[in-house]
C-alpha positions, 0 to 999 in steps of 0.5 A, a space after each residue: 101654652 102659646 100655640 093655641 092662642 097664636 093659632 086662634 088669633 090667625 084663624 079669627 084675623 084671616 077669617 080661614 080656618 080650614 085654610 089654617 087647619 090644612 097648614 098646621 097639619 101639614 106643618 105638623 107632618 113634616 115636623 113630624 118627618 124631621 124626627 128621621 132625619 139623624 138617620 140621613 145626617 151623621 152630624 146629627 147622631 151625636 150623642 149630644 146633637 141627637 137630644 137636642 135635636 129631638 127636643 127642638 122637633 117635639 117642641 115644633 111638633 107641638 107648636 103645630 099639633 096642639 091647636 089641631 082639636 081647638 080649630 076642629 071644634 070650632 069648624 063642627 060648631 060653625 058648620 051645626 047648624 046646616 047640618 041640623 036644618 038639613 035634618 030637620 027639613 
């Protein structure tokens, strides 16, 4: 519920949506690595640590992701209409 709104505000603010677009899916790719880190951690793989840490990763996982398809469809929407004078020519 906050993602999507923060990350269109910086998108309309830096007039840069690819640029956006290029951090928050690799944000979201590294959030995404954190989940193996209890594998290399043994302070991690507490029974209890482990759950929390698997909540404070989707958490960030989401934060980065879910704006993904927002972002996406606003770049195809800017970009119709080239595509569609180059057709038509």
């Amino acid at each position: 519920m906050v993602s999507v709104p923060f990350w269109a505000g910086v998108t309309d603010y830096f007039q840069a949506k690819r640029a956006v677009l290029l951090v928050i899916v690799a944000c979201a790719s590294i959030s995404v690595n954190l989940y193996l880190l209890p594998n290399v951690l043994d302070a991690l793989a507490a029974p209890g640590v482990i759950v929390a840490w698997m909540v404070a990763i989707r958490v960030l996982y989401s934060f980065f992701f879910t704006p993904v398809s927002a972002i996406l469809d606003a770049l195809a929407v800017r970009s119709l209409p080239y595509v569609l004078s180059a057709t038509l020519c």
